[in-house]
C-alpha positions in Angstrom: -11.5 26.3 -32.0 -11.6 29.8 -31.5 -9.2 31.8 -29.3 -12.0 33.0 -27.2 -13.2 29.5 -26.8 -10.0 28.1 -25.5 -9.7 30.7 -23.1 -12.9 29.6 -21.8 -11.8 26.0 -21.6 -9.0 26.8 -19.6 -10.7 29.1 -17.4 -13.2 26.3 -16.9 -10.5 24.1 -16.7 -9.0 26.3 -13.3 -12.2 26.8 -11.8 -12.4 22.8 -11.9 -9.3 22.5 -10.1 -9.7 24.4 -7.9 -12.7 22.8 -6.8 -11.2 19.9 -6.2 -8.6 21.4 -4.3 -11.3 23.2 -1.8 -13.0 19.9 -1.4 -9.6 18.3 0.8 -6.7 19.3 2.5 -3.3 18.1 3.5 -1.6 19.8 6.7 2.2 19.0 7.9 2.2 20.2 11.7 3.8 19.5 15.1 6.2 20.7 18.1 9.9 21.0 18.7 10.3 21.1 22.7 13.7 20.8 24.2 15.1 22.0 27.8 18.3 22.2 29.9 18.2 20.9 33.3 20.2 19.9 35.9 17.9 17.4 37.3 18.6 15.3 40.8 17.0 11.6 42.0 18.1 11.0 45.5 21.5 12.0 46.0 22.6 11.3 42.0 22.4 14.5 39.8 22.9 15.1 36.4 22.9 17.9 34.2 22.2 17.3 30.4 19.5 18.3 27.5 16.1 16.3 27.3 13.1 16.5 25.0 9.6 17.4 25.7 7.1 14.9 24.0 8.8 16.5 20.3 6.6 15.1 17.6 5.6 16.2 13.8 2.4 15.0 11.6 0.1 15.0 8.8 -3.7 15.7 9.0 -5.8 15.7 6.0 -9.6 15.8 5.5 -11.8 15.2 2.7 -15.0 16.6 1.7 -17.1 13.7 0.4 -20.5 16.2 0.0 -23.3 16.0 1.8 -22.0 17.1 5.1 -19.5 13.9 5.0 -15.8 14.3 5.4 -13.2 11.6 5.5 -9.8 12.8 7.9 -6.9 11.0 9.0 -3.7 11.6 11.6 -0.1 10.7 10.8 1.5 11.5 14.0 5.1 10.6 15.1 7.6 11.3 17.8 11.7 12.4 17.8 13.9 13.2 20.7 14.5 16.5 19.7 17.8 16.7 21.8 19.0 13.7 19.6 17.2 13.2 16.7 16.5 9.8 17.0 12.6 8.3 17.1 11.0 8.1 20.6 9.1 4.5 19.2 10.1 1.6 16.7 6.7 2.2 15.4 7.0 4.8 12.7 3.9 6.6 13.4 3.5 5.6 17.1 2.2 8.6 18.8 -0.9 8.5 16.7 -2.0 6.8 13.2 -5.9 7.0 12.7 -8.7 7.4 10.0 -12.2 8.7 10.6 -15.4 9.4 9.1 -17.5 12.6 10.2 -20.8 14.4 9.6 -24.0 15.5 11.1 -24.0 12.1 13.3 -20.5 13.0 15.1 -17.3 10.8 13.9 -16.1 7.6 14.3 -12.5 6.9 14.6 -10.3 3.5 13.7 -6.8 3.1 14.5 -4.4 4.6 16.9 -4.8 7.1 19.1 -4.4 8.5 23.2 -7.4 7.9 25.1 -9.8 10.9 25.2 -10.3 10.3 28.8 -6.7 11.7 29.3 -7.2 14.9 27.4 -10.2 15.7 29.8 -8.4 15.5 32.6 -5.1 16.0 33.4 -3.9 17.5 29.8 -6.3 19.5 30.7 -4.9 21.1 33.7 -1.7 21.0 33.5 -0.4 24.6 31.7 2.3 25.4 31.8 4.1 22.7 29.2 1.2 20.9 28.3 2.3 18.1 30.4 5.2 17.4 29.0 8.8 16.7 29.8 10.2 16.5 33.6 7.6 18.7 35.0 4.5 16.6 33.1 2.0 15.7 35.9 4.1 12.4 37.1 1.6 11.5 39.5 -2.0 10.5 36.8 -2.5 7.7 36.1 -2.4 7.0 32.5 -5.2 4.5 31.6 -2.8 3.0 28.7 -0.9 1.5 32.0 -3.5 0.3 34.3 -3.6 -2.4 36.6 0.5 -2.9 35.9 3.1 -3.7 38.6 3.6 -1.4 41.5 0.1 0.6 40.9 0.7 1.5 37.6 4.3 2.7 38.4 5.6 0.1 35.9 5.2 -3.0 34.0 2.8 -3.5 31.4 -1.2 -3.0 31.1 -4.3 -0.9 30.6 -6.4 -0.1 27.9 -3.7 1.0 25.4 -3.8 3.3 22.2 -4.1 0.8 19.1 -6.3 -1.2 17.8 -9.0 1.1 18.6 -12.5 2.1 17.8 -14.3 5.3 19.0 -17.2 7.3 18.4 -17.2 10.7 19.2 -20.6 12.9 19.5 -21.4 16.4 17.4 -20.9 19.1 19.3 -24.2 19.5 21.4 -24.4 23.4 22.6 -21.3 23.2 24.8 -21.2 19.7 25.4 -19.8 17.0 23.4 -18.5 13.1 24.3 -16.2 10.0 23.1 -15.9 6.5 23.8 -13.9 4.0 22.9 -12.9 0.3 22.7 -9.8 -1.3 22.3 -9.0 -4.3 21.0 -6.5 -6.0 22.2 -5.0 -8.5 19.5 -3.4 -11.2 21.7 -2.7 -14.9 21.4 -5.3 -16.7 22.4 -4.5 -17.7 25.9 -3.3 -14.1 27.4 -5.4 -12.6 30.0 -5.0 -9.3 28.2 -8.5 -7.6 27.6 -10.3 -5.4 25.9 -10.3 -2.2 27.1 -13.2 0.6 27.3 -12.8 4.5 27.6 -15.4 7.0 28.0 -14.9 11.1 28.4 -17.3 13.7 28.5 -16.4 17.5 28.0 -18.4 21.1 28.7 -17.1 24.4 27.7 -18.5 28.0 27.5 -16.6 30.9 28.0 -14.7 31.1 31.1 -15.9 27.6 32.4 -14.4 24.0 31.3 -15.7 20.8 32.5 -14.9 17.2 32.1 -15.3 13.9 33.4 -13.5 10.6 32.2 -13.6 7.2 32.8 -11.4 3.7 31.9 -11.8 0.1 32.7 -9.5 -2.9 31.7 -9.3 -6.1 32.6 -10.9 -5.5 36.1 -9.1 -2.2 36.5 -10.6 1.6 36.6 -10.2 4.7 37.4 -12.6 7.6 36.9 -11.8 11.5 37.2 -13.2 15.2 37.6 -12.1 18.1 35.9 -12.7 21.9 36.1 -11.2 25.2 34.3 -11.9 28.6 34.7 -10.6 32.3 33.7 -11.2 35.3 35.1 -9.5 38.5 33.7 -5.4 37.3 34.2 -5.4 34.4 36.1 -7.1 30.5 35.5 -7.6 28.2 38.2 -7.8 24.2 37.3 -7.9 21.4 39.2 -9.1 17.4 38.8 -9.9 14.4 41.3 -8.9 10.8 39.8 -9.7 7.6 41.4 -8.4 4.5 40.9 -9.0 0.5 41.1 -6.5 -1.8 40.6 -5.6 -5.8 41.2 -2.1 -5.3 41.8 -2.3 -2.3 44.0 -6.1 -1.7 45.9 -7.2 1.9 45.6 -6.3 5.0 45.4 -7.2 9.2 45.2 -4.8 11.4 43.2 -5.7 15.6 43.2 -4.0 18.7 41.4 -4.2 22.0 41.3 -3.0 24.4 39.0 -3.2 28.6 38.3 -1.7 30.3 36.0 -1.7 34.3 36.0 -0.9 36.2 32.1 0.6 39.7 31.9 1.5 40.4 28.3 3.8 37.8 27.2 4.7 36.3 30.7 3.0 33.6 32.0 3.5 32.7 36.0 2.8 29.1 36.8 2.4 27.0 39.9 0.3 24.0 40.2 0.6 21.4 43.1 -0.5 17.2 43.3 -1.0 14.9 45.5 -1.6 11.0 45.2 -2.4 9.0 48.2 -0.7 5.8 48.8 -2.5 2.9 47.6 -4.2 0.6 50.0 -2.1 -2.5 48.8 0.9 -0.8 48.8 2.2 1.0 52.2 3.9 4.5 52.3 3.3 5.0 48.4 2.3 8.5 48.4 3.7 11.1 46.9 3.6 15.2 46.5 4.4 16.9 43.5 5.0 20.7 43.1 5.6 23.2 40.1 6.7 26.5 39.6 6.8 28.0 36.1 7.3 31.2 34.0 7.0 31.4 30.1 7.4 34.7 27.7 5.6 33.9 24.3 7.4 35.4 21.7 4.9 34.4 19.4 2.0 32.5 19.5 3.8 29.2 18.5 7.2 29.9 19.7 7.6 30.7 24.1 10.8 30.4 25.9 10.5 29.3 29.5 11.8 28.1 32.8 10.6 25.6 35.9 11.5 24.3 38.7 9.6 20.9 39.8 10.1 18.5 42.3 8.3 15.3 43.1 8.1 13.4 47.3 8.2 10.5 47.7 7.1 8.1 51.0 9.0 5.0 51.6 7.7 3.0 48.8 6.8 5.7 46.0 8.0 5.2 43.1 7.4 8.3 40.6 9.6 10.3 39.0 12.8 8.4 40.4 13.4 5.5 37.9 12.4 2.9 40.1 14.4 3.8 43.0 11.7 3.4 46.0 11.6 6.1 48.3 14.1 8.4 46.1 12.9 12.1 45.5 13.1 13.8 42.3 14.0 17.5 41.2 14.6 19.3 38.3 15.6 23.0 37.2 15.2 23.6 33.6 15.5 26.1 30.8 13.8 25.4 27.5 12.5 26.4 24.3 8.9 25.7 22.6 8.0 26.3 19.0 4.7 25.0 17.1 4.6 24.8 13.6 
C-alpha cells in the first residue's frame, strides 16, 4: 500500500467520522438559581438561603435521514442551597424519548404538561416562575381536583406515564396534547388524564390557550404577550372546575420594562375564592429588578407578598388565613 493511498484511507476514514458525528448530538445543560431572603408567614419570620427550581440535564437528538430524528430529555432537580436532590426519582423533573419529522413529534415518558408552559410560565418574567416569588396562585393541572382546591393533597393529571403529540410548526402556530396514564391498582379512582395547549407567536405578539381535565376536574386558560420598544405587557385568565372545591377565576398581570442590563419587574394576581370554599381568595403582588451580566448569568432582587382571606391557603404552609412575604437577593446562571 502506497503512502499516498493510506493517506487517502485515513482521510476517508475522518470524513466518515465525522459524518457520524454530524448526524447526533449530546448536550449537558441546566440552571443554578439560589437567593437570600428573609421571608415572613403570619407573624413567624425566618431568614435563610432557598433554591429556585435548580436543575441540570442531557438532551440528545439523532438524525435517522429522511427528515427523521430520534431526541430524548434527562432532566433532574438539586437544592442548590444544599446539594441534595429535590425528588427520590433520579430524573424527576423530566425523563422522555421522542420521535420527530415532517408530521410533528410524539413524545413518551415524563414530562410538565404543555398547558402550563402556555400560560403562566409564560407570563411570569421576572424568575421564570420560580422560587418564593413563582406565581403561587395557578393552578397547576399535575394537582387538580386535590384537597382544599388544589391547595394540597394529591391529584390531577400528573407528568409520567405520558403520551403526547405535538404539531409542526404551522406559520406561527403550533399545538400539543397529551394523555396520561395513570398506572394504578385496579380499584383506585385515579384517572387518566388529558392536556391540550395551543400557542401563536410573531414578532411582538404571543398567544396561547390551554386546557386540562382529570377525573371530572378542569380548568382552561388565556394567555397574551406583547413588546413594544422597552417594555412587555402579559397577562392570562384561568378557570377552574373542581369536586372538592366548586369553581373558580384566577388573573395576572405582568410588565416588564429593559434598559441595558436592568430589567424592572412588577406583575400582580388575583384568584377568587372558590364557590365551595368561603373567603379563599387571595392577592398576590411582585416587584422585581434584575442586571444581566451575561446572557446566562443575571443577579437580581424582589420583593413579593401574597393575601390571604380567611380561608386561603397559598403561600403560607397550610396556615389558613396567614399572609406570606418575602425579600430576596439571588443569583441566576444558565449553562
Amino acid at each position: 500500500m502506497t503512502k499516498m493511498t493510506r493517506i487517502a484511507l485515513a482521510a476517508l476514514a475522518v470524513m466518515g467520522a465525522t459524518t457520524a458525528m454530524a448526524q447526533s448530538s449530546v448536550t449537558l445543560y441546566g440552571r443554578v438559581n439560589t437567593t437570600v431572603e428573609h421571608q415572613k408567614v403570619g407573624d413567624v419570620s425566618n431568614t435563610g438561603m432557598q433554591n429556585n427550581a435548580s436543575r441540570w440535564g442531557i438532551r440528545g437528538t439523532e438524525d435517522l435521514g429522511g427528515g427523521l430524528k430520534a431526541g430524548f430529555v434527562l432532566e433532574s432537580g438539586f437544592n442548590s442551597d444544599t446539594g441534595a436532590a429535590t425528588s427520590s426519582s433520579y430524573f424527576g423533573r423530566q425523563s422522555e424519548v421522542n420521535l420527530s419529522g415532517g408530521f410533528g413529534m410524539l413524545r413518551l415518558g415524563n414530562f410538565f404538561p404543555e398547558s402550563y408552559f402556555g400560560s403562566a410560565d409564560y407570563v411570569s418574567m421576572h424568575n421564570h416562575d420560580t422560587g418564593s416569588s413563582s406565581d403561587a396562585l395557578y393552578q397547576d393541572p399535575n394537582w387538580m381536583g386535590a384537597s382544599a382546591g388544589g391547595q394540597g393533597g394529591v391529584g390531577g393529571i400528573g407528568t409520567i406515564n405520558k403520551v403526547a403529540y405535538r404539531t409542526p410548526s404551522m406559520g406561527a402556530f403550533w399545538a400539543e396534547g397529551s394523555v396520561s396514564l395513570h398506572e394504578k391498582a385496579v380499584g383506585t379512582a385515579n384517572k387518566n388524564g388529558y392536556d391540550l395547549a395551543a400557542n401563536y407567536a410573531t414578532g411582538p405578539l404571543h398567544l396561547g390557550a390551554a386546557y386540562s381535565n382529570w377525573n371530572s376536574n378542569w380548568q382552561a386558560s388565556l394567555r397574551g404577550l406583547y413588546t413594544f420598544g422597552a417594555v412587555t405587557l402579559g397577562g392570562y385568565y384561568q378557570r377552574n372546575d373542581e369536586t372538592l372545591a366548586g369553581t373558580r377565576n384566577n388573573f395576572r398581570l405582568s410588565a416588564m420594562y429593559a434598559m441595558g442590563a436592568s430589567e424592572f419587574h412588577a406583575n400582580v394576581g388575583r384568584a377568587n375564592s372558590w364557590s365551595q370554599i368561603d373567603k379563599s381568595a387571595a392577592t398576590q403582588f411582585t416587584l422585581g429588578y434584575n442586571y444581566n451580566l451575561s446572557k446566562r448569568t443575571k443577579v437580581y432582587g424582589y420583593y413579593t407578598r401574597v393575601n390571604n382571606s380567611a380561608n386561603g391557603m397559598y403561600s403560607n404552609g397550610g396556615v389558613r388565613g396567614a399572609d406570606f412575604s418575602s425579600v430576596a437577593l439571588g443569583v441566576r446562571h444558565n449553562f
